[in-house]
N, C-alpha and C positions, 0 to 999 in steps of 0.2 A: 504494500500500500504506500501512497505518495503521501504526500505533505496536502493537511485540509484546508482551503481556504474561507472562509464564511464568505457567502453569497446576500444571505436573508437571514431573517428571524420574522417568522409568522406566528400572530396568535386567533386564535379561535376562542370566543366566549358565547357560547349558547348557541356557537350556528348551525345551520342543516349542513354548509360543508369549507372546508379550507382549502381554495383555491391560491396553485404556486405559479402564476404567467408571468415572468419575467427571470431572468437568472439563467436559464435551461441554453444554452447556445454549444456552437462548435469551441469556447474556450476551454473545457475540460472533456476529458473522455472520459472522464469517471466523476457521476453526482452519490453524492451520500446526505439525506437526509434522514438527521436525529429527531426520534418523536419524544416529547417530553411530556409524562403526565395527562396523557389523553385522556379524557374522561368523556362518558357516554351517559346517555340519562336513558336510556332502556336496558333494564334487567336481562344479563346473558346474549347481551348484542356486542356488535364488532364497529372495531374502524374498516374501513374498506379503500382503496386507493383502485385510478385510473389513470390514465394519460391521452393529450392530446396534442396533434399535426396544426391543429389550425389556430394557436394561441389561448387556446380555451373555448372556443364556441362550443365544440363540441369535445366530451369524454366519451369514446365511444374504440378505441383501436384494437383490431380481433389480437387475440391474447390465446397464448396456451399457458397454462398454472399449475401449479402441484403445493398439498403443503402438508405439514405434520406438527403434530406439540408430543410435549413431553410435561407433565405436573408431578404433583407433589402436594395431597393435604395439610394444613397445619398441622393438623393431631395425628397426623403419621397413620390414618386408617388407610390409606390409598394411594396407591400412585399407579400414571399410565405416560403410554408411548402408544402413539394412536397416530396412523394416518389416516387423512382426514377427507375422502371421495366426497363429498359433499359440497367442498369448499373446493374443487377443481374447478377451474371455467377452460372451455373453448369458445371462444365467442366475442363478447364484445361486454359482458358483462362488468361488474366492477366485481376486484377480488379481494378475501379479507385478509386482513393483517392480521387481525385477535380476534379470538371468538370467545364466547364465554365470560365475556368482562361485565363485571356487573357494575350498576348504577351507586353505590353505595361510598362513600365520603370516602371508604379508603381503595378505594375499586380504580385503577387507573395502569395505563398502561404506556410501558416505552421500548425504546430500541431503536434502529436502526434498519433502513431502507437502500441499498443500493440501486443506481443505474447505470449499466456501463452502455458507452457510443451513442448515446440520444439523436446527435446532430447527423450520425453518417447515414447516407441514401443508398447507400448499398445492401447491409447488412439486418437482418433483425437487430431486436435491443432487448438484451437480458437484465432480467432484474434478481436482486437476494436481498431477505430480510431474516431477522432475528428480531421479535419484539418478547416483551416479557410482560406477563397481564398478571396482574392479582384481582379476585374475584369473587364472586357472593360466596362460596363453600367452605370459607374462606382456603384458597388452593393458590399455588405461583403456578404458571404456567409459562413453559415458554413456546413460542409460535414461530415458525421457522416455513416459511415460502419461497417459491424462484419457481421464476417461468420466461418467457419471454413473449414478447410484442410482435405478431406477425405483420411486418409494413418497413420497406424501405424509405420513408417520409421521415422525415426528421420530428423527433418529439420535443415540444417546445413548452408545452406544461404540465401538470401532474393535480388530481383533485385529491383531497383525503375526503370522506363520508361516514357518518356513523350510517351503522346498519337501517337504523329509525331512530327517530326524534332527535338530538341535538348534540352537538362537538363541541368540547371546549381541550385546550390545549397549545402547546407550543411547539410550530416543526421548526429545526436550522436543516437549510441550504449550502452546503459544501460543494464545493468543487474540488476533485484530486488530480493534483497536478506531480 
């Protein structure tokens, strides 16, 4: 990994979603955005993320996805490694980052988002993430996705969404040079 340079810092307080249009260019080949303390106000719902060619009009770029968690109860009744066919998309869909995150004061989730080649018109554009959620069961979970973005078009921004009802939180915008 190269040297981070801050792009942005976006915050989100009660929105339906945290759009990133600006920052995204041919100056890095590799974006990393940090999610900080995402918090959702529906119970066992998700952040979810997308990307867009045309500045943001539209989130909508066919995607292939995969993801998997691994948890851990507080009280040590449980723990799982689960992949997760449900949260795959082909399609155009929007895909989750965390699932299982609950709405409650300490219920919030973070981690880290990569993008490598956004800007090149040749290539797809692969993405990996590691976020880590704590959640109603009280359980940590960590949530681990990569797929990639089927389109030779340059990706120029990126949406976060909660599953339903409202996003608060803080992403940074790195660039790795």
């Amino acid at each position: 990994m190269g040297i981070p340079t801050l792009i942005s810092t976006n915050t989100a307080d009660g929105d339906s979603a945290l759009n990133i249009t600006s920052g995204i260019t041919s100056s890095y080949d590799e974006y990393m955005f940090v999610l900080i303390d995402m918090y959702i106000t529906a119970d066992a719902g998700g952040v979810q993320f997308n990307v867009s060619i045309d500045g943001g009009s539209n989130y909508n770029v066919s995607k292939n996805t995969t993801d998997f968690w691994a948890s851990h109860n507080e009280n040590d009744a449980e723990t799982q490694f689960q992949y997760n066919t449900g949260s795959d998309v082909s399609g155009t869909g929007n895909h989750l980052l965390t699932i299982g995150q609950g709405d409650n004061a300490d219920d919030s989730a973070s981690g880290i988002l990569y993008l490598f080649s956004p800007s090149n018109t040749t290539f797809v554009k692969h993405f990996y993430s590691r976020i880590h959620v704590s959640n109603y069961t009280p359980r940590a979970n960590n949530h681990y996705a990569a797929g990639y973005f089927n389109t030779t078009s340059a990706i120029n921004a990126v949406t976060f969404v909660p599953s339903s009802e409202t996003l608060s939180g803080t992403i940074q915008l790195y660039g790795i040079s």
